[in-house]
TORKOL-4160 file (C-alpha; in steps of 0.2 Angstrom, whole numbers, padded with zeros to 4 digits, m for minus):
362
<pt num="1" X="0206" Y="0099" Z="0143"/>
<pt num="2" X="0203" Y="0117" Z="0140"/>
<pt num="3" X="0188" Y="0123" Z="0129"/>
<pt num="4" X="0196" Y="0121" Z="0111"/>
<pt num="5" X="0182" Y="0132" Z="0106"/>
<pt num="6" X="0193" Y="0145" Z="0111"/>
<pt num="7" X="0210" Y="0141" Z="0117"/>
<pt num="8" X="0220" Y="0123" Z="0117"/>
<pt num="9" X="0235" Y="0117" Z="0123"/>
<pt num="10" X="0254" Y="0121" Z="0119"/>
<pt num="11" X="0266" Y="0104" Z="0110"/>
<pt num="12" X="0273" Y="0108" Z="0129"/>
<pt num="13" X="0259" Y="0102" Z="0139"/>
<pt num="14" X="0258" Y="0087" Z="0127"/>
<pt num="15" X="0273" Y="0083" Z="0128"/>
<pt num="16" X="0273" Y="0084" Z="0147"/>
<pt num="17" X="0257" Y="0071" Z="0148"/>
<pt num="18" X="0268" Y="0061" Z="0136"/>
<pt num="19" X="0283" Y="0060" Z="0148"/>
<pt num="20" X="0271" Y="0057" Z="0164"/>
<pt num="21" X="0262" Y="0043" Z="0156"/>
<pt num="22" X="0277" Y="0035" Z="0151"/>
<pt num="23" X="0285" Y="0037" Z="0166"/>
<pt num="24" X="0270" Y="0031" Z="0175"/>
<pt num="25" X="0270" Y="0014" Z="0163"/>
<pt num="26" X="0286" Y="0010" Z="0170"/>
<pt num="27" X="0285" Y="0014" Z="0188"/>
<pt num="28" X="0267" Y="0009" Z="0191"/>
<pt num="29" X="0253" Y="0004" Z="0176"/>
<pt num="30" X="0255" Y="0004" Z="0157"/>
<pt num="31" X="0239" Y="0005" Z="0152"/>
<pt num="32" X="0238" Y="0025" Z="0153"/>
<pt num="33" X="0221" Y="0033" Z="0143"/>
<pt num="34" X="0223" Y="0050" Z="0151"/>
<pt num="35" X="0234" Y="0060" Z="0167"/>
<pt num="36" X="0232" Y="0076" Z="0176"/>
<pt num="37" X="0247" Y="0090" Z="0170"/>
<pt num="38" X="0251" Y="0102" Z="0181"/>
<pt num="39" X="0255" Y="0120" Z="0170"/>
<pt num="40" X="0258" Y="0135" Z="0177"/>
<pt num="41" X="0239" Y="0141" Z="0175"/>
<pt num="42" X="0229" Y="0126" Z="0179"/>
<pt num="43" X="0229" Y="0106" Z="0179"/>
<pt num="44" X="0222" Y="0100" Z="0163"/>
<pt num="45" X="0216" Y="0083" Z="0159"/>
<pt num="46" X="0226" Y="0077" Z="0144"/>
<pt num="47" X="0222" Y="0061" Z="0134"/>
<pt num="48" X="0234" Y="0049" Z="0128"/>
<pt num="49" X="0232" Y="0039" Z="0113"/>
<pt num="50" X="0246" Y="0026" Z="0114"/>
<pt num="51" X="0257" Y="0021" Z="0129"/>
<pt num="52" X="0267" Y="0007" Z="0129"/>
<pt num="53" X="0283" Y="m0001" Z="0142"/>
<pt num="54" X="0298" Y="m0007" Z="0132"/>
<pt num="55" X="0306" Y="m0014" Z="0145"/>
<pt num="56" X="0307" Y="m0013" Z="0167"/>
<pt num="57" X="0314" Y="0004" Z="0163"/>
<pt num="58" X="0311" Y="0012" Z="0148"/>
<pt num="59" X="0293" Y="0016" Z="0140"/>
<pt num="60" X="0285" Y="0030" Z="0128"/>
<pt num="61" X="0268" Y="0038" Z="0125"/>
<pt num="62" X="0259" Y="0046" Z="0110"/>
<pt num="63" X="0249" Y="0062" Z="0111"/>
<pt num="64" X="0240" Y="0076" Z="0099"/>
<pt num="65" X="0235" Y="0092" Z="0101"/>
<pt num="66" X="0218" Y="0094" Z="0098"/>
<pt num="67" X="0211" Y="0107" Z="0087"/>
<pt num="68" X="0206" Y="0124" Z="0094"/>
<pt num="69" X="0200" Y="0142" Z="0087"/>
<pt num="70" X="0218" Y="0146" Z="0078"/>
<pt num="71" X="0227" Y="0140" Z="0064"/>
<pt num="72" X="0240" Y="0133" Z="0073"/>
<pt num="73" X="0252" Y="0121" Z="0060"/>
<pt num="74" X="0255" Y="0110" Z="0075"/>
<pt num="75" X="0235" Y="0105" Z="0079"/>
<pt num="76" X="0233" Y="0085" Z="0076"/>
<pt num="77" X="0252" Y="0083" Z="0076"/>
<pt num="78" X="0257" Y="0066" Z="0086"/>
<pt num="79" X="0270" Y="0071" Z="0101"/>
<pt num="80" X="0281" Y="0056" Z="0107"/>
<pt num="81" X="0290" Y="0056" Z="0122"/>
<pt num="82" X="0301" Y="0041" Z="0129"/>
<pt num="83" X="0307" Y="0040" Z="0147"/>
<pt num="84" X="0321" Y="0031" Z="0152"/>
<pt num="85" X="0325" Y="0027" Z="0169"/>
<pt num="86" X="0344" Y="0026" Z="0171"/>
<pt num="87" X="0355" Y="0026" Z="0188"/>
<pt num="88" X="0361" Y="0043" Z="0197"/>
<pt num="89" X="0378" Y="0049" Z="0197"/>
<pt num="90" X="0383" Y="0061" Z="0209"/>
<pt num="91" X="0374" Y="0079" Z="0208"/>
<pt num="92" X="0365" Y="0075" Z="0191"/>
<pt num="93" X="0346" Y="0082" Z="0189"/>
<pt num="94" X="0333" Y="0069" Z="0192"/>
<pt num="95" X="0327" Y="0074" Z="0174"/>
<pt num="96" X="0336" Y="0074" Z="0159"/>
<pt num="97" X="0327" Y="0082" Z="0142"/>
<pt num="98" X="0333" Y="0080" Z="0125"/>
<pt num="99" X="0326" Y="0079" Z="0108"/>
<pt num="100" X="0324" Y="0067" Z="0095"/>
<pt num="101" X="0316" Y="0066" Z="0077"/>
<pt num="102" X="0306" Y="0079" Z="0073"/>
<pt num="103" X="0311" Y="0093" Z="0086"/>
<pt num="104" X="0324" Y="0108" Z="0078"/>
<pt num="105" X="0340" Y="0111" Z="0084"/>
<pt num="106" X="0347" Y="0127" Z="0087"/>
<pt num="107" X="0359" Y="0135" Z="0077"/>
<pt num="108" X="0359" Y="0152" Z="0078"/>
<pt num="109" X="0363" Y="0165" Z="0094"/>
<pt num="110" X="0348" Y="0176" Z="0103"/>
<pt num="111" X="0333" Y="0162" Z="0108"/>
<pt num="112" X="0329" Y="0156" Z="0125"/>
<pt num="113" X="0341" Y="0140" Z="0122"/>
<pt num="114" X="0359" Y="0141" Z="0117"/>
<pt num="115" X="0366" Y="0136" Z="0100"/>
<pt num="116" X="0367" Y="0117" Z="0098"/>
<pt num="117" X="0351" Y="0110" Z="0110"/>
<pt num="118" X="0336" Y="0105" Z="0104"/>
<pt num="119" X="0322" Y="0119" Z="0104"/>
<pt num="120" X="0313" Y="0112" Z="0119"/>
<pt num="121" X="0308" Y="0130" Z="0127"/>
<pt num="122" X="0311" Y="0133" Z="0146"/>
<pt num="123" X="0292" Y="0135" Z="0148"/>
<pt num="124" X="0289" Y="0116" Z="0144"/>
<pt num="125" X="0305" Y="0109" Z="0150"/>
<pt num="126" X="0302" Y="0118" Z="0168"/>
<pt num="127" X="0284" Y="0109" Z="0167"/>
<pt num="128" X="0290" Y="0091" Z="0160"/>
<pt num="129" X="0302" Y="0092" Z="0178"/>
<pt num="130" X="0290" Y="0100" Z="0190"/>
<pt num="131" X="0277" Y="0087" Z="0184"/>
<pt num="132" X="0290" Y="0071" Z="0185"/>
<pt num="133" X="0302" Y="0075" Z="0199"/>
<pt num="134" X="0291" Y="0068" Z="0212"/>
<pt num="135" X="0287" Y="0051" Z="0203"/>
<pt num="136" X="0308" Y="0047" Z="0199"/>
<pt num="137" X="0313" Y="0030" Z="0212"/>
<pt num="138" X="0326" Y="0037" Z="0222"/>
<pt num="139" X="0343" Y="0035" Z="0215"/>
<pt num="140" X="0336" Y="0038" Z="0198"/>
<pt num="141" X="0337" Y="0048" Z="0183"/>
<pt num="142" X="0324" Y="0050" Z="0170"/>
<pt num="143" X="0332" Y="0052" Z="0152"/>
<pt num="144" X="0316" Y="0063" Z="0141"/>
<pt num="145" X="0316" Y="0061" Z="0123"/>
<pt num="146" X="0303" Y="0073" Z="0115"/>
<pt num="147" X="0298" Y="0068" Z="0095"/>
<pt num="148" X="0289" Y="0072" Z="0083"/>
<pt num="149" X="0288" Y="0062" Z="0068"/>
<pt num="150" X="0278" Y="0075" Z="0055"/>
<pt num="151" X="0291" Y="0088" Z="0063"/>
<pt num="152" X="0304" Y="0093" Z="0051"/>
<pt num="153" X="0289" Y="0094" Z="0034"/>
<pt num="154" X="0279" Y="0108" Z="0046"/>
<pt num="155" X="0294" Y="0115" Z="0053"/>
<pt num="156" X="0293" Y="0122" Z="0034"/>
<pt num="157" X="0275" Y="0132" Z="0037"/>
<pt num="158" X="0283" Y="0139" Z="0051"/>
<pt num="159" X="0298" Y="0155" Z="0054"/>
<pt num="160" X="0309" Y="0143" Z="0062"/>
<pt num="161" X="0321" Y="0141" Z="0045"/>
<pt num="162" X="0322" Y="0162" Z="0049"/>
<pt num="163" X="0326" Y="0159" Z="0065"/>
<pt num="164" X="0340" Y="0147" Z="0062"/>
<pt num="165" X="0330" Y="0132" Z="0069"/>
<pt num="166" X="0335" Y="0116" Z="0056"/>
<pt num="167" X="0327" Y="0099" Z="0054"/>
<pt num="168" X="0310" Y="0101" Z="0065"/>
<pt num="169" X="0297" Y="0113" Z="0078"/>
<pt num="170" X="0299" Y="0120" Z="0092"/>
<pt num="171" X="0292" Y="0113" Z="0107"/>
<pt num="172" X="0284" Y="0129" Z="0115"/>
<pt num="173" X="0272" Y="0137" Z="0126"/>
<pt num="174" X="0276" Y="0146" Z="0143"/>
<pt num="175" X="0256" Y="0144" Z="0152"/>
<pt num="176" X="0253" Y="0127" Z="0146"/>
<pt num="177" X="0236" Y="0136" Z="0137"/>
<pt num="178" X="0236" Y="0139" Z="0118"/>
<pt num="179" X="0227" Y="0154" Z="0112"/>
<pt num="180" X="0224" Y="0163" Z="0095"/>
<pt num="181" X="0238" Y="0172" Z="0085"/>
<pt num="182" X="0231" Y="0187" Z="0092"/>
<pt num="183" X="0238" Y="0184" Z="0110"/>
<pt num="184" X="0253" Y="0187" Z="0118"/>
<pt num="185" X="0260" Y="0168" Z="0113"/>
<pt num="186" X="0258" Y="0175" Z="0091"/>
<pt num="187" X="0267" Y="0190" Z="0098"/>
<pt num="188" X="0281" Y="0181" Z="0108"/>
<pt num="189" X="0286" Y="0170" Z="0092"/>
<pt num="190" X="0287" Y="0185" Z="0082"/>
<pt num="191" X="0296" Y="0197" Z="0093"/>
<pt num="192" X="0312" Y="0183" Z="0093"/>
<pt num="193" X="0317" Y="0187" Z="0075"/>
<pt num="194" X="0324" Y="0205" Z="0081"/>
<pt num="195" X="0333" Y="0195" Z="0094"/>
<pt num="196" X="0340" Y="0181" Z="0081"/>
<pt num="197" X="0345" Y="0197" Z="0070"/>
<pt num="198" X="0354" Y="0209" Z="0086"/>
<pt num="199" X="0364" Y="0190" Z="0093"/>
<pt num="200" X="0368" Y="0188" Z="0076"/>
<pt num="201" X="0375" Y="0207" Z="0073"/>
<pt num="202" X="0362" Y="0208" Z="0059"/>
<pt num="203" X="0361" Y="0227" Z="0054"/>
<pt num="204" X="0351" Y="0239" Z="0041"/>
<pt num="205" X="0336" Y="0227" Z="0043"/>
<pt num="206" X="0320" Y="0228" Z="0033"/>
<pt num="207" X="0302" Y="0225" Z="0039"/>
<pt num="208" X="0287" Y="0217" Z="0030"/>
<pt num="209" X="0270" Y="0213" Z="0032"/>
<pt num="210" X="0273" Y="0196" Z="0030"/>
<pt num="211" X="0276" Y="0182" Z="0016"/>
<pt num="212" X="0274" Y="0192" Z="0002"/>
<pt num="213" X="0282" Y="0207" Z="0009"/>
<pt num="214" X="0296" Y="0197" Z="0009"/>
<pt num="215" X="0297" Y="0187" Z="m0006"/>
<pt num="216" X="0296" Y="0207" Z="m0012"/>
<pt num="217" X="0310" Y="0212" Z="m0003"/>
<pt num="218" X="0318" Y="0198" Z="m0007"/>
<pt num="219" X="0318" Y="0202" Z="m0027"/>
<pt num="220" X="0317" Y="0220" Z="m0025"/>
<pt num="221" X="0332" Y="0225" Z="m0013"/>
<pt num="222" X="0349" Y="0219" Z="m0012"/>
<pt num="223" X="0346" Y="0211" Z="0006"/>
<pt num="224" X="0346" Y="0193" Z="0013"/>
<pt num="225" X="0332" Y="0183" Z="0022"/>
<pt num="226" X="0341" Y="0186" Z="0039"/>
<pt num="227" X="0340" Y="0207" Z="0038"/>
<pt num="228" X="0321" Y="0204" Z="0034"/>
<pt num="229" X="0308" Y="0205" Z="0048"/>
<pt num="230" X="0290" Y="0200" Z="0047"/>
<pt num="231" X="0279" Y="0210" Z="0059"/>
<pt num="232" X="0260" Y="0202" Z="0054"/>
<pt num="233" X="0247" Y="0211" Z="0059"/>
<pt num="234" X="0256" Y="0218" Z="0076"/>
<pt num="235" X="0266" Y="0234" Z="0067"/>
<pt num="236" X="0265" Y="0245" Z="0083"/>
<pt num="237" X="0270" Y="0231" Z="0094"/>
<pt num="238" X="0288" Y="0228" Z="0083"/>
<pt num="239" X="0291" Y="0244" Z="0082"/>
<pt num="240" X="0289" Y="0248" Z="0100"/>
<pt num="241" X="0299" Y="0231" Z="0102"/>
<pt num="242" X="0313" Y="0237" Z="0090"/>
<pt num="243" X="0313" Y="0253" Z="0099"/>
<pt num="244" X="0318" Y="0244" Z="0116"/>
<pt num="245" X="0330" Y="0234" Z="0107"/>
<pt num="246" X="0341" Y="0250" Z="0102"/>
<pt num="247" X="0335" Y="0247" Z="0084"/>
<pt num="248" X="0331" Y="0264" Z="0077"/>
<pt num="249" X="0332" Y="0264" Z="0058"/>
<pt num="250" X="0327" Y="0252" Z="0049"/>
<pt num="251" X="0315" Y="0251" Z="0030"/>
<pt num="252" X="0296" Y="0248" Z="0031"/>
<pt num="253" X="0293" Y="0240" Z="0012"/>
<pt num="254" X="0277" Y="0232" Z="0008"/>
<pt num="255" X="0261" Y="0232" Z="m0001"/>
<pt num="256" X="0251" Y="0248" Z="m0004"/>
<pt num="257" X="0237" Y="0241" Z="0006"/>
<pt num="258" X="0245" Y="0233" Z="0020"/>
<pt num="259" X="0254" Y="0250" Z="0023"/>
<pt num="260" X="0243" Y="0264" Z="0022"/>
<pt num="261" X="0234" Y="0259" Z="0037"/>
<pt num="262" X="0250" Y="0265" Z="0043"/>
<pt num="263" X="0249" Y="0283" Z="0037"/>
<pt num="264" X="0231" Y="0284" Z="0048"/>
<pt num="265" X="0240" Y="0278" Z="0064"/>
<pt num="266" X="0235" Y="0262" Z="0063"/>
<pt num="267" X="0246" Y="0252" Z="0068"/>
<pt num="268" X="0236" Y="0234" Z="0070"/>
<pt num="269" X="0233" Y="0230" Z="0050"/>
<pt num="270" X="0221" Y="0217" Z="0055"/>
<pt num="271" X="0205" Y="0219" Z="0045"/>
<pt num="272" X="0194" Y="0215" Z="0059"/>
<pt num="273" X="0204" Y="0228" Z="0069"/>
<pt num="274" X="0203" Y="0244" Z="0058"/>
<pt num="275" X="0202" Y="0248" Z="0037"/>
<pt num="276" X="0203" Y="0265" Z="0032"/>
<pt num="277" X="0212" Y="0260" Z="0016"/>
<pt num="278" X="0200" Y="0272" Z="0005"/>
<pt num="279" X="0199" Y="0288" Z="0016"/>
<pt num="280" X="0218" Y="0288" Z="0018"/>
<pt num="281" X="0218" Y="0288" Z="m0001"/>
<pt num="282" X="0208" Y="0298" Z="m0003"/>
<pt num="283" X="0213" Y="0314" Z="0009"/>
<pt num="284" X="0232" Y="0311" Z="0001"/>
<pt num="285" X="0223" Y="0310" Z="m0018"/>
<pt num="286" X="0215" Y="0327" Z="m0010"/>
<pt num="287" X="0230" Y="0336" Z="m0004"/>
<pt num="288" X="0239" Y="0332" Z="m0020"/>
<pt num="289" X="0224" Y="0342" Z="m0031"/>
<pt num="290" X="0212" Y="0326" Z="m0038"/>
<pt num="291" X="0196" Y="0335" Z="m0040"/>
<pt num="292" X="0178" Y="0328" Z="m0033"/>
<pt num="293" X="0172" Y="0315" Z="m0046"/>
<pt num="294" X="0189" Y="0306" Z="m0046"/>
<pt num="295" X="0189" Y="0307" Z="m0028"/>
<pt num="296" X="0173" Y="0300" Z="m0028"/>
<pt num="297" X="0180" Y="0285" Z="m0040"/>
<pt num="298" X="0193" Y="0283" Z="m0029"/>
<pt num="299" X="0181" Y="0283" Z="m0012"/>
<pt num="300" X="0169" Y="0268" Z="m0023"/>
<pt num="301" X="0185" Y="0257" Z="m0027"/>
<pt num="302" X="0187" Y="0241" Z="m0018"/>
<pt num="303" X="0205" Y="0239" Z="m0021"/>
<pt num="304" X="0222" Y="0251" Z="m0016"/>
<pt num="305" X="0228" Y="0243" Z="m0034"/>
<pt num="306" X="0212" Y="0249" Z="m0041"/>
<pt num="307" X="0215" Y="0266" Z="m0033"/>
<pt num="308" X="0230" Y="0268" Z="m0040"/>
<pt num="309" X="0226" Y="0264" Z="m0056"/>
<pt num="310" X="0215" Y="0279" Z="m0056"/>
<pt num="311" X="0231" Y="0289" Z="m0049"/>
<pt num="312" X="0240" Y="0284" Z="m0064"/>
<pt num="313" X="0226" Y="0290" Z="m0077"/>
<pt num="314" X="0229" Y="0306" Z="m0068"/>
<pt num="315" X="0247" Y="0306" Z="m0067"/>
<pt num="316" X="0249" Y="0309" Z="m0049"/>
<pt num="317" X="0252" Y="0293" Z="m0043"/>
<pt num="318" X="0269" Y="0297" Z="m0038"/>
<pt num="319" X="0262" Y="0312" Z="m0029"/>
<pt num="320" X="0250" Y="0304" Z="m0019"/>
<pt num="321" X="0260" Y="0287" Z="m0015"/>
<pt num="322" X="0274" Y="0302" Z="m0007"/>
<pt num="323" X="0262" Y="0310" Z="0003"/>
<pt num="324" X="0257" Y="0291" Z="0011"/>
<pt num="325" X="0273" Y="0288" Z="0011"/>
<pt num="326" X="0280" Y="0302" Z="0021"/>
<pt num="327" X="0265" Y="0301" Z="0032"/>
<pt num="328" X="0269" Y="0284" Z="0037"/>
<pt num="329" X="0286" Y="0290" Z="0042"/>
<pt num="330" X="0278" Y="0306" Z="0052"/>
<pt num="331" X="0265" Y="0295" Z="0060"/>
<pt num="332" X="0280" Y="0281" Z="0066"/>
<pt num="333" X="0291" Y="0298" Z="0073"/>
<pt num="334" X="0277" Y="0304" Z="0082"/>
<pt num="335" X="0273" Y="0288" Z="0093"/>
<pt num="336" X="0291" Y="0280" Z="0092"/>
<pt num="337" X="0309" Y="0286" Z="0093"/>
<pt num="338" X="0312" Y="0277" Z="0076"/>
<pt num="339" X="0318" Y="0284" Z="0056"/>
<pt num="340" X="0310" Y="0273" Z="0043"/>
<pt num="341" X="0314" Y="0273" Z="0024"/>
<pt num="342" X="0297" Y="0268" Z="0019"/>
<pt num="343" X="0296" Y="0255" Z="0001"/>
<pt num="344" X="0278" Y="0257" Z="m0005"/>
<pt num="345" X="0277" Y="0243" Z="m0019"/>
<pt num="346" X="0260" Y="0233" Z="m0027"/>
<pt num="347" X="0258" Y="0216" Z="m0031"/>
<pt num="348" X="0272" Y="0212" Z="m0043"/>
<pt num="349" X="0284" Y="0222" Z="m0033"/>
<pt num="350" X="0284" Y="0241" Z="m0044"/>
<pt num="351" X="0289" Y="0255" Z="m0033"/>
<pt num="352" X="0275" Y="0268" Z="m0030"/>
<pt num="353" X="0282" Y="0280" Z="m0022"/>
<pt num="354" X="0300" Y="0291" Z="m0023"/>
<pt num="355" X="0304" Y="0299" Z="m0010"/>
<pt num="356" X="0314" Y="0281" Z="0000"/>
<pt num="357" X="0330" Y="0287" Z="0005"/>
<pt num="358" X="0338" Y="0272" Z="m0002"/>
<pt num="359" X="0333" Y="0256" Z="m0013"/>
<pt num="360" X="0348" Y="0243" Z="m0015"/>
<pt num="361" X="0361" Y="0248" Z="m0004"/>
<pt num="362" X="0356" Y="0241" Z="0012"/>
């Protein structure tokens, strides 16, 4: 298996062992401890944990994913897949993949599977055929059942009740490999809640930080859940997403601190990645007249919320949350062909700034 020091492997690859050992307990030995899956990248060794034959023609195998450096929700989860070998009828597929407990279904227009399946991704479903076709008796077709038991709880922690995936998780990955949520797999996941909002006709969307941007939005704006858009830490790479998608305008609300990286032209928030929380303050708190010794308290804070309570001693809290404000919007014109109304807001959810073009009548 790969290094789960640093990457793991997708509930697509485990499902995939899953299916081949269960297959393989029918057609040849039921006492599977491991087999060899073929991904698009490599062929990795995957363990099994249970694999039993329930009759000549049916059988199912249990699998987890293993932990690896992310906090992936799905790491330790058990992925079941039964296989049923069931007689051929003229030009059917020699593999036929559903889902069972555990696995969402879709219900909403704009992901990779249409309204109605389960959200088994293309990625895995191309990997659980390539990796049986050649072991199906002739004459046969092989009836996949993917679940997961703990599925529907964690499909909870996840963005798939946004997406319009009910009752479970996705079964993803499109190299077999897991990597952190800095990869392009974090990115991918993220990137299908403009899709979801353009198939769904969706307009005069608002885009968060994350979780508490929204739970924000939520109680501050007269929006619902389905116009909001959670960008993490990857700000340049939604709007440059949304861009390519058509979308144009749209409102940027969040916390002070998460935003004002913004108005520095950063555009990856993570803290790793960049700060410059307290110099952007401070050259707006500078433009806008604060003398040296309170720019000097301001440069010595740890906090934005602290910062601005030193704003509003001076009363020019307003002032200076404008100026971010309408730097952030200069900064996204420069780079993209995009008009943001940008919401500054703190922890509670008070507006900082007033210069928005609008507040509740999106």
């Amino acid at each position: 298996m790969a290094d789960e020091n640093y990457t793991g492997v997708t509930t697509g690859t485990v499902a995939t062992a899953c299916s081949l050992a269960a297959l393989d307990a029918i057609i040849d030995t039921p006492d599977i401890v491991c087999v060899k899956v073929e991904t698009p990248k490599k062929t990795l060794d995957i363990i099994i944990d249970e694999c039993k034959r329930l009759s000549e023609s049916k059988a199912y195998a249990v699998a987890h994913k293993n932990p690896y450096n992310d906090p992936d929700v799905t790491v330790g989860l058990a992925i079941i897949s039964t296989v049923e070998l069931l007689d051929k009828t003229d030009e059917e597929s020699n593999v036929i993949i559903t889902g069972g407990e555990g696995v969402g279904k879709i219900t909403k227009p704009g992901l990779q599977i249409p309204v109605g399946d389960y959200a088994i991704n293309p990625g895995p479903r191309r990997m659980i055929v390539k990796n049986l076709s050649d072991k199906i008796p002739e004459g046969k077709v092989a009836k996949v059942t993917i679940s997961i038991p703990e599925g529907k709880a964690i499909a909870k922690k996840t963005m798939n009740p946004k997406l319009g995936i009910v009752d479970g998780i996705s079964v993803l990955g499109t190299t077999g490999i897991a990597r952190s949520m800095s990869s392009d797999a974090y990115k991918n996941s993220i990137v299908t809640q403009l899709d979801v909002a353009l198939a769904s006709n969706i307009t005069d969307l608002v885009f968060v930080p994350g979780n508490i941007g929204e739970k924000l939005a939520l109680q501050n704006l007269n929006v619902a859940k389905e116009q909001i858009v959670q960008t993490g830490n990857f700000v340049g790479f939604m709007f440059e997403e949304a861009e390519k998608r058509g979308i144009k305008k749209f409102t940027y609300f969040g916390h002070m601190g998460k935003l004002i990286k913004v108005a520095g032209g950063i555009f990856d928030t993570k803290h790793a990645v960049a700060d410059g929380r307290r110099e952007i303050m401070v050259s707006h708190a500078a433009l806008c007249g604060v003398d040296k010794h309170n720019l000097q308290r301001l440069f010595d804070s740890k906090t934005t919320d602290d910062m601005m309570s030193i704003l509003d001693e001076l009363g020019v809290s307003f002032e200076v949350s404008n100026s971010i404000a309408q730097a952030i919007h200069d900064r996204c014109k420069q780079r993209f062909d995009l008009d943001l109304n940008v919401i500054l807001v703190d922890m509670e959810g008070n507006y900082l700034n007033n210069n928005m073009l609008f507040i509740t009548t999106l």
